[in-house]
KOLMIKOL-42474 format. One record per residue (C-alpha): residue in one letter; x, y, z. Coordinates in steps of 0.001 Angstrom, whole numbers, padded with zeros to 6 digits, always signed. Layout:
<atoms>
aXYZ/...
</atoms>
This chain:
<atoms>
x+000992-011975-020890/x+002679-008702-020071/x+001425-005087-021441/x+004074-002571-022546/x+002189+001016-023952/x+003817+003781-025332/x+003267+007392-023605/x+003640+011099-024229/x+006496+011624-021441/x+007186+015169-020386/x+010761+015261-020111/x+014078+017898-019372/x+015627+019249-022761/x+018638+017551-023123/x+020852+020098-021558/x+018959+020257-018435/x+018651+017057-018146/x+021156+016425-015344/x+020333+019038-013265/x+016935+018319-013059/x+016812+014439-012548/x+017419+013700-008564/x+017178+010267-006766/x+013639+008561-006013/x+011823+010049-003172/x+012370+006822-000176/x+016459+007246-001102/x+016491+010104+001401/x+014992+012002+003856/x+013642+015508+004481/x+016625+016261+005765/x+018843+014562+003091/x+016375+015883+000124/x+016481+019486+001237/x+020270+019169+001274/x+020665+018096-002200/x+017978+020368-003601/x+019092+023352-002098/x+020970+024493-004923/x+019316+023329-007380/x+015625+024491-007815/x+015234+022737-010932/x+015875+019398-008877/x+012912+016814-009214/x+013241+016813-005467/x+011187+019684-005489/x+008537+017491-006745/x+009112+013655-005364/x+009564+015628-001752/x+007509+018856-001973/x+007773+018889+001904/x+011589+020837+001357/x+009342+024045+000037/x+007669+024470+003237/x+008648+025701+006295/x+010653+023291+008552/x+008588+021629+011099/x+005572+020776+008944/x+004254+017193+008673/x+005463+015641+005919/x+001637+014493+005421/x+000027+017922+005948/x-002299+019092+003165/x+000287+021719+002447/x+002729+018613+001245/x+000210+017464-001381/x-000938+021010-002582/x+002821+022204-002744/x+003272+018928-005214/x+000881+019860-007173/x+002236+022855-007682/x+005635+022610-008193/x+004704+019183-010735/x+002197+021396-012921/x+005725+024162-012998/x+007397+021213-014428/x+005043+020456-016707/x+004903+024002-018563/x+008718+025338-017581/x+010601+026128-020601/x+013476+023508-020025/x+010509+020795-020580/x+008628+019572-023463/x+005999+017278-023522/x+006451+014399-026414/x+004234+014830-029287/x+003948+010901-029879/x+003507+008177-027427/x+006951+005849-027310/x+009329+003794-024941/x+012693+004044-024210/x+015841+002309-023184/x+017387+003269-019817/x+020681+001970-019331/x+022523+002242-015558/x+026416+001594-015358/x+027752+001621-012181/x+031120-000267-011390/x+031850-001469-014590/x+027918-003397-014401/x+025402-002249-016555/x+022226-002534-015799/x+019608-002228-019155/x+015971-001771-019395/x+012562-000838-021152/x+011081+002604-019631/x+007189+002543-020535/x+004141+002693-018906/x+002217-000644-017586/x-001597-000981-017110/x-002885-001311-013719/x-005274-003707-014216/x-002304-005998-014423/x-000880-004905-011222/x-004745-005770-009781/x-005074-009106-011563/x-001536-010270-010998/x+000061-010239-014054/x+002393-007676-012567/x+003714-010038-009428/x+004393-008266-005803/x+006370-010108-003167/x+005821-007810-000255/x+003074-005769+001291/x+002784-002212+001262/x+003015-000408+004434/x-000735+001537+005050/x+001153+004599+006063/x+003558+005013+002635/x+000982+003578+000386/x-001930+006748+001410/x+001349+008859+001212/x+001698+007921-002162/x-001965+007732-003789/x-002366+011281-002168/x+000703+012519-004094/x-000641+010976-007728/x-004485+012109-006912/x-003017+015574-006389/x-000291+015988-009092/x-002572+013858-011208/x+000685+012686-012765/x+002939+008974-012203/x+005726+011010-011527/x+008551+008223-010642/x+008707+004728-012004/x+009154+002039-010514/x+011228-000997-011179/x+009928-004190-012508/x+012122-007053-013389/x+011121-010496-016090/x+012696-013597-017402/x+015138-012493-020107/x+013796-012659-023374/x+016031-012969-026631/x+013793-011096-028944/x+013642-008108-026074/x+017295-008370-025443/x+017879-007840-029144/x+015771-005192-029616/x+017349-003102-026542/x+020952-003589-028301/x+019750-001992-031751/x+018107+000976-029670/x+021786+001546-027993/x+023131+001893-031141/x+021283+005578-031573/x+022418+008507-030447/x+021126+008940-026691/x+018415+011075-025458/x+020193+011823-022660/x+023720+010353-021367/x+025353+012194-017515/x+027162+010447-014579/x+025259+011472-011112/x+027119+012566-008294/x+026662+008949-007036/x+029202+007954-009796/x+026241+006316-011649/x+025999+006863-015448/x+022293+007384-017091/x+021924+006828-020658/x+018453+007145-022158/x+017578+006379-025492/x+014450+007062-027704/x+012725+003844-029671/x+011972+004628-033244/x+009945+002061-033273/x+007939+001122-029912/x+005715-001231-031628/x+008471-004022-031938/x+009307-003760-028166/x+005336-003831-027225/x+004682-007092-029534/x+008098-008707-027674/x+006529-008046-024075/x+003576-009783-025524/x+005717-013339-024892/x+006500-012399-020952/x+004010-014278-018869/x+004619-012199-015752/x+006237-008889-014468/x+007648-008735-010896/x+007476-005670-008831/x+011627-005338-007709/x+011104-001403-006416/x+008184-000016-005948/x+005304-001835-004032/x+003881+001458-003019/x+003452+002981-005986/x+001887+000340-007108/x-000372-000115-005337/x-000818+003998-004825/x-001526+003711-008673/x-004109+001307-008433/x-006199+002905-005904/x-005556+006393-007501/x-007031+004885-011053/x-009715+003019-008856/x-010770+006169-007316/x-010483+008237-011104/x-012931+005730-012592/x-015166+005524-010683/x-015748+009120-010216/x-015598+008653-014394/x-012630+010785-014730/x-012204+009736-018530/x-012611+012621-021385/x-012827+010047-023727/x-009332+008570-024486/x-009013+005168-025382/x-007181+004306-022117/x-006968+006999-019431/x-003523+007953-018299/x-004761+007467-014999/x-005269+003437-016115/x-001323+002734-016386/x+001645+004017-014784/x+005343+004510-015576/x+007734+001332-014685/x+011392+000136-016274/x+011427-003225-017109/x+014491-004868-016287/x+015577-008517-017442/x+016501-010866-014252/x+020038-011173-015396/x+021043-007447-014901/x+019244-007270-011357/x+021749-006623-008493/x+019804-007191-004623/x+021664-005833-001912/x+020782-006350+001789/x+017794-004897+003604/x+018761-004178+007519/x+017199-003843+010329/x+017637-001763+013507/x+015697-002477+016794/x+015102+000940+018756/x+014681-000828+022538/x+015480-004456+023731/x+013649-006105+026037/x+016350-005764+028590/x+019946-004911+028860/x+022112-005882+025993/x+024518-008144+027925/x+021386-009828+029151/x+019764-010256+025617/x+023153-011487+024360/x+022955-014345+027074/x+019374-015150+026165/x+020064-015168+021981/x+023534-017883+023481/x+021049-020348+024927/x+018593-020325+021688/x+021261-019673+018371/x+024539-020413+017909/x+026140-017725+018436/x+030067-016449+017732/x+030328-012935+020248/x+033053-010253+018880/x+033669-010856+015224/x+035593-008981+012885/x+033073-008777+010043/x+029866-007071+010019/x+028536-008858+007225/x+027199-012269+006770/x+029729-014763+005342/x+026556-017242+004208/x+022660-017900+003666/x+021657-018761+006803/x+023676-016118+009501/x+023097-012597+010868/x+025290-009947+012181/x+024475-007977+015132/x+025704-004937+016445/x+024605-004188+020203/x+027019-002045+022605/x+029834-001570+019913/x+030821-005106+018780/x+029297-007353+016075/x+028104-011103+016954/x+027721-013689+014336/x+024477-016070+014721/x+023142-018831+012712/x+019511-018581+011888/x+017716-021962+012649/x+016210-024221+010104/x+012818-023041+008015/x+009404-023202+009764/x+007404-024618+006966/x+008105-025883+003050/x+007270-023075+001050/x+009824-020809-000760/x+009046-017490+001161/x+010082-019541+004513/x+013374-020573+003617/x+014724-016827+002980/x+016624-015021+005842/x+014384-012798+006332/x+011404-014944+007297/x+013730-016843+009266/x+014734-014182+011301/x+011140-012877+012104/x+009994-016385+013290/x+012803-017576+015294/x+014378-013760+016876/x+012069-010595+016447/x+008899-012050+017225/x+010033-014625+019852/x+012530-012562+021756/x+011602-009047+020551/x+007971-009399+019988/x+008069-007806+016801/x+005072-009640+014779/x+004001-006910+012561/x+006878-005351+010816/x+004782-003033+008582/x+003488-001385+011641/x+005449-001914+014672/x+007346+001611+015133/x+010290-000752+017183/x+011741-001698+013978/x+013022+000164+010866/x+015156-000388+007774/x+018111+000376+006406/x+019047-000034+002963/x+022364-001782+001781/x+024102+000733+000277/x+024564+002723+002678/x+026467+000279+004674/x+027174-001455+007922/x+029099+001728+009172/x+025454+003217+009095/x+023773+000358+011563/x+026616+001032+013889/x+025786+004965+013601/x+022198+004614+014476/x+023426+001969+017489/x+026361+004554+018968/x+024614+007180+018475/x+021620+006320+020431/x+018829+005858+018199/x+018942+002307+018581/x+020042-000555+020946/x+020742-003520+018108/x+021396-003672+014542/x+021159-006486+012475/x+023306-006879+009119/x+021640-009521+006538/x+022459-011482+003945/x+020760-010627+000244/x+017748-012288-000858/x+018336-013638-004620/x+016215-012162-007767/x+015914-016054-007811/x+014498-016731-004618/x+012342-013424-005447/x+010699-014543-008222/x+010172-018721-006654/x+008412-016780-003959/x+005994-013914-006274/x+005189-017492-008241/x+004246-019390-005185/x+001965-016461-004400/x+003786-015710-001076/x+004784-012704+000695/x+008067-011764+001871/x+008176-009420+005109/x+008824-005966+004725/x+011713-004591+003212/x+013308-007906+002109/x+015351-006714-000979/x+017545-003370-002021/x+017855-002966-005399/x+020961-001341-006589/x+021423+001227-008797/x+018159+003203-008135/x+016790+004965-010835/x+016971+008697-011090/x+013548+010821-010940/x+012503+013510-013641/x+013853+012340-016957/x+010166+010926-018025/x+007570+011501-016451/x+003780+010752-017069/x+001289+013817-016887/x-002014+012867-017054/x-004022+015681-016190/x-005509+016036-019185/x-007630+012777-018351/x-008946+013873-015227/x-011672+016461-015118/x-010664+019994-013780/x-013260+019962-010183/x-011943+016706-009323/x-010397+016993-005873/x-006873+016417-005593/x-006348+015885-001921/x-008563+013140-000405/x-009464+012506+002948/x-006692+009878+005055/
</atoms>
């Protein structure tokens, strides 16, 4: 059964509270970070992506990154637009975004769930983002951004969540995204814990990394016996929103491929005599389960993914279909956690953003997908299967800053903050 536990959030006063919150570090890079925080040095930016403090240039996992976090968290921490709860609670964190809301339980989750699978992942972590992240919480000793987890709805949750939203709202601001936050306080977090009690498992929707950067930073903590004594060290859960399947919205995952194995008109031959293939469509997005898009030399081609390789869940999704029958075949992609000849680009940005990276030179094919399902998600978590990399988008992403779990005060001052890659 699943955990829920009240914390001591640090959070923006209410007035603040828009200025401060900014979207979760992987949304956007240096470039796009230092941008948005620019203006705004009270932007949690300035924490999720401490590299936009330090000279241009420097490698986003210098020392200097880590240190900088550290700083600019423990700033956060004792600013004067802050406070720091004075009870342990939960909270309801609703997202509307084109007339859809989206409603959840903001708390913190233990990790010895995450390690004995309670809490269910689907994909696995990529080693380079994963250190990233571990470094970040060892150094800022703090779960800074939560991540998303998603359950079978539950009635006695669901009716809990509605009396909360009758309150008056911690906080309630549209982001520049046109996404409306609403946060509200429970007065009573011990009815939403003892509901959780009845959810068998939790599913990891957003978030694998810090996860799993949790786990190894409390694995790490204990065993250097970082504890001062509290009943559970902070350092033993982290912050995640609970979502109920029904409100989750998956958007397509895509894929760019930097070089081909030869010229595009020749590759486009080759994929004719292995896929069906329709050359010069219209619309860059899959019509079906099933079918691709690709972009090469500024057209899109439609092509039908063949039949499963095996029985299980995981290979019936697109995504395992088009690893085994077109990147590792014909592109001799097998490792798409490491292989630097792939990357990924999330849904909302767009197919106008897979032709950019294709025109532009920064890649010689993309490939539009088709969503994977929270069902198909969750059949494949049960089974105990993996997807590949970078299977789902979740949409809307949460906004960073608005609560966020400090817990220094578990961890003994001479413990050092920056380990060793």
């Amino acid at each position: 059964m699943a955990t829920l536990l009240p914390f001591r959030a640090v959070r923006p006063l209410p007035q603040h509270a828009e200025e401060i919150a900014s979207v979760p570090y992987d949304v956007v890079d240096r470039t796009e970070a230092r941008g948005e925080a620019d203006d705004r040095p009270r932007s949690f930016l300035h924490v999720a992506r401490p590299e936009i403090d330090l000279p241009p240039g420097t490698d986003e996992y210098d020392d200097a990154v880590y240190k900088q976090g550290a700083i600019n968290l423990r700033q956060f921490v004792e600013a004067d637009y802050t406070i720091r709860e004075s009870t342990p609670s939960v909270y309801v964190y609703r997202l509307v975004t084109n007339g859809r809301a989206q409603t959840g339980v903001l708390g913190c989750v233990p990790v010895r769930e995450y390690d004995d699978g309670t809490i269910v992942k689907h994909e696995e972590t990529r080693p380079d983002k994963e250190e990233d992240r571990t470094r970040h919480v060892l150094a800022q000793r703090a779960h800074s951004e939560p991540v998303m987890l998603t359950y079978r709805d539950e009635e006695a949750i669901a009716a809990h969540v509605a009396r909360i939203q009758e309150e008056q709202p911690l906080y309630d601001f549209e982001a520049d995204d046109g996404v409306r936050h609403t946060v509200w306080k429970s007065d009573a977090p011990d009815l939403l814990v003892q509901a959780f009690r009845a959810v068998e498992h939790l599913y990891i929707a957003d978030g694998h990394h810090r996860c799993k950067a949790a786990s190894r930073a409390a694995a790490e903590l204990r065993h250097e016996g970082g504890s001062r004594g509290t009943d559970i060290p902070g350092y033993e859960m982290f912050t995640a929103v609970l979502f109920p399947m029904s409100h989750m919205h998956i958007m397509a995952y895509n894929r760019v491929v930097r070089e081909l194995p030869m010229s595009p008109v020749d590759f486009l031959d080759r994929l004719e005599t292995h896929f069906t293939l329709e050359r010069g469509v219209d619309e860059p997005v899959p019509e079906e389960k099933g079918q691709v898009c690709l972009y090469v030399q500024g057209n899109w081609h439609r092509l039908v993914l063949p039949p499963p390789a095996g029985n299980r869940v995981v290979d019936s999704l697109d995504v395992s279909r088009l690893s085994v029958h077109l990147l590792e075949p014909h592109l001799g992609i097998t490792d798409q956690r490491r292989d630097p000849n792939i990357d990924f680009v999330g849904g909302i940005r767009g197919t106008e953003a897979l032709e950019v990276r294709v025109d532009q030179g920064d890649a010689e094919l993309a490939i539009s997908m088709y969503p994977t399902s929270i069902e198909e998600l969750a059949a494949v978590s049960d089974e105990g299967s993996l997807m590949p990399p970078k299977s789902t988008w979740f949409e809307p992403k949460l906004r960073s800053g608005l609560l966020v779990h400090d817990f220094a005060e578990d961890v003994p001052d001479d413990h050092s903050v920056t380990p060793a890659v």
